[in-house]
C-alpha positions in Angstrom: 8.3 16.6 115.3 4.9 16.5 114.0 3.8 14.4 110.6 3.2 17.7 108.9 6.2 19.4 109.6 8.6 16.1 108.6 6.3 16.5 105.2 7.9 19.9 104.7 11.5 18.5 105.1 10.6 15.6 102.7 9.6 18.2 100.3 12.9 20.3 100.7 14.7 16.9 100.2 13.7 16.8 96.4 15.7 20.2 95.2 18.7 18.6 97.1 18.4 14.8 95.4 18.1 17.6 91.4 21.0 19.2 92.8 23.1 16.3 93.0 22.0 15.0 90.2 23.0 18.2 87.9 26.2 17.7 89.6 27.0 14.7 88.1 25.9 16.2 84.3 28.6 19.0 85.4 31.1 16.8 86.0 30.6 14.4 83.1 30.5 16.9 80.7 34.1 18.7 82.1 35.5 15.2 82.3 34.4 14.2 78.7 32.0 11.1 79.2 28.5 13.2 79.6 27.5 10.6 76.7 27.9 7.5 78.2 25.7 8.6 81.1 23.1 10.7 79.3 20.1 8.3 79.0 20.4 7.1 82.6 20.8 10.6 83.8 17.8 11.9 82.1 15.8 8.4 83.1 16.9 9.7 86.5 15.5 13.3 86.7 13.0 12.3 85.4 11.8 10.0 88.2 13.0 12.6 91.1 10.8 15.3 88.8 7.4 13.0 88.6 7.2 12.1 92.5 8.4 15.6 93.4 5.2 16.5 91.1 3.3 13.3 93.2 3.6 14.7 96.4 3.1 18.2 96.1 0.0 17.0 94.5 -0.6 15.1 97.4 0.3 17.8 100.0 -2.4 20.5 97.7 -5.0 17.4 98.5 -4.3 17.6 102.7 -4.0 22.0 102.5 -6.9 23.1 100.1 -9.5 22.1 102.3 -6.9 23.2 105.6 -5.7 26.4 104.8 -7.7 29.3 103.8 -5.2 31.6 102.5 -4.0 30.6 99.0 -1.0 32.8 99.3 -0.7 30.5 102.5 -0.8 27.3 100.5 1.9 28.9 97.7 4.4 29.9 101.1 4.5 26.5 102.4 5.2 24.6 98.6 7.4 27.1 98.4 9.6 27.1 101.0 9.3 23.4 102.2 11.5 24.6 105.8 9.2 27.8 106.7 7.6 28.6 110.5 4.3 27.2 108.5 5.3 24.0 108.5 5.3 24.2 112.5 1.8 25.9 113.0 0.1 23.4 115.0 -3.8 24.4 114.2 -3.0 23.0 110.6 -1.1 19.6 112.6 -4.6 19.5 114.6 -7.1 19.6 111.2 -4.5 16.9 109.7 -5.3 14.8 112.9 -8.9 15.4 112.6 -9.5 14.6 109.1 -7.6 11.7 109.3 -8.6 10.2 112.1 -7.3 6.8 112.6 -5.3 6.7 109.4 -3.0 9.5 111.2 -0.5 7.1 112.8 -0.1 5.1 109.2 0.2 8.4 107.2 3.1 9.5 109.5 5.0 6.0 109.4 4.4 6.9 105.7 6.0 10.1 105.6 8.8 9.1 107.4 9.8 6.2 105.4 9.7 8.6 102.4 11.8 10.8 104.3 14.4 7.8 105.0 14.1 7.2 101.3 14.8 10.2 99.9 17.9 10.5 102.4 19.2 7.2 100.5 18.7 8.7 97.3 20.8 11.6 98.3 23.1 9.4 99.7 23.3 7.6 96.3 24.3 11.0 94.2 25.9 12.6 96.4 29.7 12.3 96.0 32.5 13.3 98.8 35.8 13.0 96.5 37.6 16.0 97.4 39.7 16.1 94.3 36.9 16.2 91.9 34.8 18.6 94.1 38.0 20.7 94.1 38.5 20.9 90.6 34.7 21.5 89.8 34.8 24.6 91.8 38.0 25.9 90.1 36.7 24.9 86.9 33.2 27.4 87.8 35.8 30.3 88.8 37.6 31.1 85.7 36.8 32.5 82.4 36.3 31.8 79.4 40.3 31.5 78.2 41.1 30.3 82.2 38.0 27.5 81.6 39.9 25.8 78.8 42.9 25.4 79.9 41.5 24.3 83.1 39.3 21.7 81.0 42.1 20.1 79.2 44.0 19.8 82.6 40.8 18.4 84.0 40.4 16.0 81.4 44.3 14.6 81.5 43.5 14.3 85.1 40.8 12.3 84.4 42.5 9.7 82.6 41.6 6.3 82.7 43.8 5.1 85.1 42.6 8.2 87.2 41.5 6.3 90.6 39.1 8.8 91.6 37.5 9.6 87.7 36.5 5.8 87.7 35.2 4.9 91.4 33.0 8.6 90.7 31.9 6.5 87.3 31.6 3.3 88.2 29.2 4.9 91.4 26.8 6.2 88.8 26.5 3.1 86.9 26.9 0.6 89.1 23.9 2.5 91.0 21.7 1.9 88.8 19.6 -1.1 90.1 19.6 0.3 93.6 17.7 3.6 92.3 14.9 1.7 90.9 14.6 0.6 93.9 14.4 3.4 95.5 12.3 4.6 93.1 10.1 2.2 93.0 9.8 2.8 97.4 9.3 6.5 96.4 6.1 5.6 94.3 4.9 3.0 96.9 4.9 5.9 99.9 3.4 8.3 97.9 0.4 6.2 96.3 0.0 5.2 100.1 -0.2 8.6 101.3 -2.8 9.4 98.4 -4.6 6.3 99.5 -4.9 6.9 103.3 -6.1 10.5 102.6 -8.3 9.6 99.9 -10.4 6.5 101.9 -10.3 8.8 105.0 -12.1 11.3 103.5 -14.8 8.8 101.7 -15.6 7.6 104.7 -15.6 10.6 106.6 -18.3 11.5 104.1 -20.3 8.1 104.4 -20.5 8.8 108.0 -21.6 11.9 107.8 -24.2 11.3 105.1 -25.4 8.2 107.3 -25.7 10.3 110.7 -26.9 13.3 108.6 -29.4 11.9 106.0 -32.6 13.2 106.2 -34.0 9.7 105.6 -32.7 8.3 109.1 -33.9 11.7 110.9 -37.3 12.1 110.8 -36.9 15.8 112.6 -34.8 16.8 109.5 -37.0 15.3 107.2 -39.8 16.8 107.7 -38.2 20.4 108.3 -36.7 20.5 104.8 -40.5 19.6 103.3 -41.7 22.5 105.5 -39.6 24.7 105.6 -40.3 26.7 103.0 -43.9 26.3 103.3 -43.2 28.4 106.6 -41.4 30.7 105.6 -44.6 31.5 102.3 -46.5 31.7 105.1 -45.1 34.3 106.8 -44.7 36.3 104.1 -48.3 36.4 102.9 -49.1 37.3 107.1 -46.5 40.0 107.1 -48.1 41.6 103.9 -51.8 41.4 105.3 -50.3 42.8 108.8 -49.4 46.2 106.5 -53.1 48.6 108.0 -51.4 52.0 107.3 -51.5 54.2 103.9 -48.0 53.5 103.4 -47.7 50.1 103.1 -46.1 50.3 99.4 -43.2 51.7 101.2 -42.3 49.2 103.8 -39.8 46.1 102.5 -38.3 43.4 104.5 -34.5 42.1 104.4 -34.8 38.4 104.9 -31.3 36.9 106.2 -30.1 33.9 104.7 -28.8 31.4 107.4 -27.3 27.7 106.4 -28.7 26.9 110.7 -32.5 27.9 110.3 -33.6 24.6 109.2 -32.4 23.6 112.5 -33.4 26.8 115.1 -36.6 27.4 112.3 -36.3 31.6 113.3 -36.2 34.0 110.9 -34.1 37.1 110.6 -36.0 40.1 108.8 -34.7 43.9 109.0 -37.5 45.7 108.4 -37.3 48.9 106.4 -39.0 51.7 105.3 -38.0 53.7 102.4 -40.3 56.4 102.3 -38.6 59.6 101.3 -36.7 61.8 104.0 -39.1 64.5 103.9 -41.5 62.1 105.3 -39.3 60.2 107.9 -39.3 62.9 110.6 -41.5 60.6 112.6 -41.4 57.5 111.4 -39.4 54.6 111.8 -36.8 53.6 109.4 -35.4 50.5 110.0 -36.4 47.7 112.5 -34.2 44.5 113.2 -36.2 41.7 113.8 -36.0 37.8 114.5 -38.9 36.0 114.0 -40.3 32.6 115.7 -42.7 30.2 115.0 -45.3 28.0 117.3 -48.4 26.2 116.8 -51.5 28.6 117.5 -53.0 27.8 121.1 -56.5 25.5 121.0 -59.8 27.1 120.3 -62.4 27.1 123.2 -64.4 24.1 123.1 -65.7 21.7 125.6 -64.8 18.4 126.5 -67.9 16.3 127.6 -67.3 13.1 129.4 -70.5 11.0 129.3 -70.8 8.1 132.1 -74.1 5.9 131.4 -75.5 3.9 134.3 -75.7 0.2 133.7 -79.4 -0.5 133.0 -79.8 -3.0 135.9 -80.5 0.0 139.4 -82.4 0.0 142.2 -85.9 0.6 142.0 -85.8 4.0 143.3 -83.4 5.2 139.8 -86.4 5.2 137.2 -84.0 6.6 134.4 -80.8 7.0 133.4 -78.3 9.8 134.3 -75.3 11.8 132.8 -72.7 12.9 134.4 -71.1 15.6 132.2 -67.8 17.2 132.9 -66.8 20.5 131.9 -62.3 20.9 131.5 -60.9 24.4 131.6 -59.6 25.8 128.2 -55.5 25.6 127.9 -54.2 28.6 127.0 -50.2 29.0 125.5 -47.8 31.2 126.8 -45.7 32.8 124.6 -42.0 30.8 123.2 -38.8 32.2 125.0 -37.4 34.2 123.0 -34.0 32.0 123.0 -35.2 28.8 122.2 -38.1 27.8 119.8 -38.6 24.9 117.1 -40.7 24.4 114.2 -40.8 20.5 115.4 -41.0 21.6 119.2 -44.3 23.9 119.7 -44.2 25.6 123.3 -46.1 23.4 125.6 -49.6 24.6 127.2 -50.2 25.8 129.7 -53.0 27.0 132.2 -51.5 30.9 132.8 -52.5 33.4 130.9 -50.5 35.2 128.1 -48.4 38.0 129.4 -50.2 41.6 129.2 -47.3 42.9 126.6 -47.7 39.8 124.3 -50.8 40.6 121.9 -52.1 40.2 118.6 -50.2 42.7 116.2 -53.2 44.5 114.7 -51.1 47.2 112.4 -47.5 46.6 112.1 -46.4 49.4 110.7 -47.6 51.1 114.4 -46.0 48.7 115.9 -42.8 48.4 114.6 -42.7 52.8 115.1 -42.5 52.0 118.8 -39.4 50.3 119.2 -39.3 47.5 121.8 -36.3 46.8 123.9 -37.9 44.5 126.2 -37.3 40.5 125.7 -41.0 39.6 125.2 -41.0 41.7 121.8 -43.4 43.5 119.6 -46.6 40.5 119.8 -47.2 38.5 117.3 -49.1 37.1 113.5 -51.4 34.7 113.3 -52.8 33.2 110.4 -54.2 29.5 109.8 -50.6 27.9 110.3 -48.8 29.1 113.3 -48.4 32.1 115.4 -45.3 34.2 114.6 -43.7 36.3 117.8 -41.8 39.3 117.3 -38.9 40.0 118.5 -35.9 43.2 118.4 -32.6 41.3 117.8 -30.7 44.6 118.3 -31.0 47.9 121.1 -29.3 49.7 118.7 -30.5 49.4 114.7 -28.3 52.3 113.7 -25.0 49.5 114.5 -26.4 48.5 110.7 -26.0 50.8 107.8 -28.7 49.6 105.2 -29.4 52.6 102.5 -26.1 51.2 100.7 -25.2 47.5 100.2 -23.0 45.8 98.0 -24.0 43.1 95.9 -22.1 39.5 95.9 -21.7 39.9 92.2 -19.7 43.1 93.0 -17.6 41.1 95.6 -16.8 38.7 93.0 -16.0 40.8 90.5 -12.6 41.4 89.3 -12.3 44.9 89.8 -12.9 44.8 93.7 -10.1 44.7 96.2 -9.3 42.4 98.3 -10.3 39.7 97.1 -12.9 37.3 98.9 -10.4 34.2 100.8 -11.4 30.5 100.5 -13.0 30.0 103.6 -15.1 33.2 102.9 -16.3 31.7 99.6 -17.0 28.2 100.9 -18.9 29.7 104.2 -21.2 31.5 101.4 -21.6 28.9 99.4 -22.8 26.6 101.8 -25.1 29.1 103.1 -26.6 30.4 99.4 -27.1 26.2 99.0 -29.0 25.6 102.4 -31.1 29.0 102.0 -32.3 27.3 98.1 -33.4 24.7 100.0 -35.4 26.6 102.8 -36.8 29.5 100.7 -36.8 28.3 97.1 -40.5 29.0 95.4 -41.5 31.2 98.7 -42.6 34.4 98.1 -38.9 35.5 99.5 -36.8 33.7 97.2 -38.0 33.9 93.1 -36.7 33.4 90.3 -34.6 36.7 90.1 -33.5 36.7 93.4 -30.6 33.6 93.7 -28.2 35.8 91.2 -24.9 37.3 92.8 -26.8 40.6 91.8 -29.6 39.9 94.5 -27.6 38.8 97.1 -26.7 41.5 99.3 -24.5 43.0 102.2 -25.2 45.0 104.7 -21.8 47.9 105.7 -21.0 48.5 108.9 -22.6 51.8 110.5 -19.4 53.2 111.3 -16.9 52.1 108.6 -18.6 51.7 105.3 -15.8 49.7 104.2 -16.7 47.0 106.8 -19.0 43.9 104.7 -20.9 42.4 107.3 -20.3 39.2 105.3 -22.2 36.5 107.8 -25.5 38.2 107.4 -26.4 37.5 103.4 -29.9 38.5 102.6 -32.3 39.2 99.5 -35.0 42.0 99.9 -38.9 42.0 99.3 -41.3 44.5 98.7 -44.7 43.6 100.7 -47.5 44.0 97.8 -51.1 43.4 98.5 -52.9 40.8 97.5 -54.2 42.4 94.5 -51.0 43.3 92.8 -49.3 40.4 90.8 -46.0 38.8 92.3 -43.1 37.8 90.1 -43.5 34.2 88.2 -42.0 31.2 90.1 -39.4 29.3 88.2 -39.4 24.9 88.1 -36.8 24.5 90.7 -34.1 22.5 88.2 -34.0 26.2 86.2 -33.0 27.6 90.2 -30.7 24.7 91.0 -29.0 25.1 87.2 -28.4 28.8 88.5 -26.7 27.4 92.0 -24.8 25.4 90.3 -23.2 28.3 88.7 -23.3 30.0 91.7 -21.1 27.5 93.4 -18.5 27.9 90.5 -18.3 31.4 90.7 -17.6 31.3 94.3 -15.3 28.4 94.0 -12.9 30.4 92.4 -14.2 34.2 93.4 -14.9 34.8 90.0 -18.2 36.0 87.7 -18.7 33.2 85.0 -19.5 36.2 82.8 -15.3 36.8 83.5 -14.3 33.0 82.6 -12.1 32.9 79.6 -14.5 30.5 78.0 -17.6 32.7 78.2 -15.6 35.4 75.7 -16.1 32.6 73.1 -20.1 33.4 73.3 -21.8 36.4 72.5 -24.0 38.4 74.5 -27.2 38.1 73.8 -31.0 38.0 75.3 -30.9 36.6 79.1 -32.4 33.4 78.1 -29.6 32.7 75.7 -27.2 34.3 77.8 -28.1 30.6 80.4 -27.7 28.6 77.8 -24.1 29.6 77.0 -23.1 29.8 80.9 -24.4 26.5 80.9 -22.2 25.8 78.7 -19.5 27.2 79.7 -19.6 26.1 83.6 -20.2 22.5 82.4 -16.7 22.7 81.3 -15.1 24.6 84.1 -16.5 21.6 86.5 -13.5 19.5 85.1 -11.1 22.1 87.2 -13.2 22.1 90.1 -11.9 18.7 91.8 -8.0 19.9 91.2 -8.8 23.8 93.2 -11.7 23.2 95.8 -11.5 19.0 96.2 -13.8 15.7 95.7 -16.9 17.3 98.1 -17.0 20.9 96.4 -17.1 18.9 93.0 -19.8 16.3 93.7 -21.8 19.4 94.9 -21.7 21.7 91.9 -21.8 18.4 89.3 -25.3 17.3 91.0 -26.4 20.7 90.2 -25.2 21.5 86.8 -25.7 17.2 85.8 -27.0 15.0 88.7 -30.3 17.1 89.0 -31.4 17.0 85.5 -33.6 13.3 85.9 -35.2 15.0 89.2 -39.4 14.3 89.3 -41.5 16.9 90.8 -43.0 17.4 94.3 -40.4 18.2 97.5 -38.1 15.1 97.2 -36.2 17.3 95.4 -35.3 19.4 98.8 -34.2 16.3 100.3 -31.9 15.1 97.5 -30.7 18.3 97.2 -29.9 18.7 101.2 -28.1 15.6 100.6 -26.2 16.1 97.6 -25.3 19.8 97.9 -25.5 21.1 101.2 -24.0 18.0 102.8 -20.9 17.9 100.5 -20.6 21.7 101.1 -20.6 21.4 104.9 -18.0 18.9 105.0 -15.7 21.3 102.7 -16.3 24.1 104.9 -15.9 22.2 108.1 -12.1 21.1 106.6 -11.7 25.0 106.7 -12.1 25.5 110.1 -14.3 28.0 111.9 -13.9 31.9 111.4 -14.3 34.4 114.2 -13.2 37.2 111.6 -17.2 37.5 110.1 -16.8 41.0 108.3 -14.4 41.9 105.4 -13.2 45.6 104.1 -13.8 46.1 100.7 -11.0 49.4 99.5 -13.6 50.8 96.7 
């Protein structure tokens, strides 16, 4: 039998320890000494009533993070003996999280197990007579019950045999349940305990193996990230030659992995009107990579000068210069490129079908299904290769997505599950870092209005919910962009972000936000601000200890942050660690799309 299913059967043993208990207020009452028991019967509920309260406390701590489905977690506290108890992927996550504390936390569960039983064993009471006589008692009616009660009672005289062992049980007992109680409160704190320090120190040592001080690769991705991905941007609006670049906008994915794999995913679009589609290209999924531009022709001279002491017949001194070929750089797989890894040179030439994109809106109108891609942008930083991600765009339906904030609005059906939320939370927190003050990522665009969802092509129900993304309109040069916002105004707005999808619900919906009027959008923050400083006190109780310490640096830890990129890394730390752990507790997800019934 594994730990967690004994847990279930120590939580079922509770009802049965109130049972018996209620069985002795029954009795006393028909047999006339309920008073002289009262106290220590209420003393006594009262302690089976605050560790049953303990450990269902302490059985929410091991499933939040476990079990996705909250009508999941409600099944199992609810019935304590159901097939959940056996499912052995949650028996697996319990082993995982707890590593080397398992074996303790299952001795600890069994001896509250073996505890209760004695507790049980203490109320219970096997005297057939009184048993009898109680369920005779229940059976009649009113008129039957009282001249059953007054038999009762003479039965339970004094000298009754069986009246006075059922007493003296009861009140002799009394030093053994404190005992017992006092084992019941020992068991549970050391349950809280193990999973408590387990999960500290799984979050040391993944802070330690993770921190971006201690890996220099990460370190220096999260500084440049974003700088890339600006970059790119400005390229991609310059690369725009034809007279309808006004009309051509890109989908930027949001991925919690880029900072890693450094690609981009873009869908390309263009929104010009039907009557001018007939032959043009409408949509274009892309993916994006990066590598350091190849060398520019120069020459290497390598200058040997004689020693000054020759023959007679040298009357000056000689050169000998030496001319090395130019390297030239093939173009990255399209399977595996880094930011922190640029393809290595080499002395082929480029492939023929790999070239300079000259007009990109030409380009992009002749799709490419062949693995070397479209060709590539160049600017100053890097070279950026082209590639389709997909044979078939149409699989994408992207002329109606849904917004996040409609997903997390109250009036949408079903609702978003735990895992779901926590997924896109941890994604929306890793994207701030990569694209935050980009040209992608302003300071309207990280709102549960701007974050969108592509349908599925053939079932508009169908949310596609792993590919996130916020959309930009290439302008030229010329035209003015949106103002940037100081990044602790963006990371107040994730912070509320975080809340929202903590719970699936728009702060703008929180009971406390009523309280406020609504007023101007720059008034409107302030009162969320307000608001979701107080709804972080709930946070630790519904999402756990790394969720909380992710949204509190954001709404309170953030606010003594100087300027420059340090920020990122504190923030990578902070947030998107924290996050990643809670999500990890969650298990993976192969189920990546969601139906919304409108």
């Amino acid at each position: 039998m594994s730990g967690f299913e004994i847990a279930g059967i120590v939580l079922g043993a509770f009802p049965i320890a109130i049972e018996a208990l209620n069985k002795y207020r029954e009795v006393a009452r028909i047999a006339g000494f309920w008073w002289e028991i009262r106290l220590e019967f209420e003393k006594c509920r009262s302690e089976i009533r605050y560790h049953l309260l303990n450990f269902k406390r302490n059985l929410k701590q091991v499933l939040l993070p476990m079990v996705a489905d909250e009508s999941q977690i409600h099944q199992l506290i609810s019935e304590p003996g159901g097939d959940l108890w056996r499912e052995p992927s949650v028996e697996q996550q319990l082993k995982a999280r707890l590593q080397d504390s398992y074996d303790l936390y299952l001795e600890a569960i069994q001896q509250l197990q073996s505890t209760l039983e004695c507790i049980n064993d203490e109320l219970a009471f096997d005297e057939a007579d009184i048993q009898k006589r109680l369920l005779k008692s229940r059976a009649r009616d009113s008129r039957a019950w009282k001249i059953d009660l007054n038999q009762l009672q003479r039965g339970f005289g004094k000298t009754n045999r069986e009246y006075q062992l059922y007493r003296l049980k009861f009140a002799i007992g009394e030093s053994r349940r404190k005992e017992l109680f006092a084992e019941l409160k020992c068991y549970n704190d050391r349950l809280e305990k193990l999973l408590t320090t387990s999960d500290v120190i799984s979050r040391l040592e993944s802070t330690r193996s993770k921190d971006p001080r201690n890996n220099k690769v990460m370190q220096s991705a999260i500084g440049s990230f974003w700088r890339h991905a600006d970059h790119l941007y400005k390229v991609l609006s310059k690369a725009w030659c034809c007279g309808c670049a006004g009309q051509h906008l890109a989908n930027i994915f949001l991925q919690h992995e880029a900072l890693i794999g450094s690609e981009f995913l873009l869908l390309f679009l263009d929104d010009s009107t039907p009557a001018n589609t007939q032959n043009r290209w409408q949509m274009r999924d892309t993916k994006i990579q990066l590598s350091d531009p190849p060398p520019t022709n120069r020459l290497f001279t390598q200058i040997t000068i004689l020693p000054s002491k020759v023959e007679d017949s040298i009357s000056t001194r000689k050169k000998n210069i030496t001319i090395q070929p130019t390297a030239c750089i093939s173009p990255p797989p399209a399977s595996s490129t880094s930011l922190n890894s640029p393809p290595s040179a080499s002395c082929m030439s480029p492939k023929p079908e790999i070239c300079e994109i000259k007009d990109l809106c030409a380009v992009l109108e002749q799709r490419s299904t062949t693995k070397d891609g479209y060709g590539f942008l160049e600017d100053d930083h890097k070279r950026y290769y082209i590639y389709p991600t997909s044979d078939d765009p149409s699989a994408l339906k992207a002329d109606d997505p849904i917004s996040l904030r409609d997903l997390l609005s109250s009036k949408y059906h079903p609702r978003l599950t735990r895992r779901q939320r926590y997924r896109l939370a941890l994604t929306l927190a890793s994207s701030f870092v990569q694209l935050w003050e980009s040209a992608w990522l302003l300071s309207s665009s990280f709102s549960p209005t701007e974050v969108l969802f592509l349908r599925d092509a053939d079932n508009s129900s169908v949310i596609l919910l792993d590919r996130p993304y916020v959309s930009r309109r290439f302008v030229s040069a010329n035209n003015t962009q949106p103002a940037k916002q100081d990044f602790q105004s963006g990371i107040t707005f994730l912070g509320i972000l975080l809340l929202e999808l903590c719970w699936g619900v728009l702060i703008e919906e929180h009971p406390g936000r009523k309280n406020y009027p609504t007023c101007d959008a720059k008034t409107s923050h302030l009162f969320d601000q307000l608001v979701a400083v107080e709804w972080l006190k709930e946070v630790v109780d519904e999402a756990g200890v790394d969720y909380s310490e992710a949204a509190t640096w954001c709404l309170l830890g953030s606010k003594s942050l100087g300027s420059g990129d340090n920020w990122r890394k504190l923030l990578y730390e902070n947030v998107v660690q924290p996050l990643e752990r809670c999500s990890s507790y969650l298990g993976s997800n192969t189920q990546n799309t969601w139906g919304v019934i409108n």
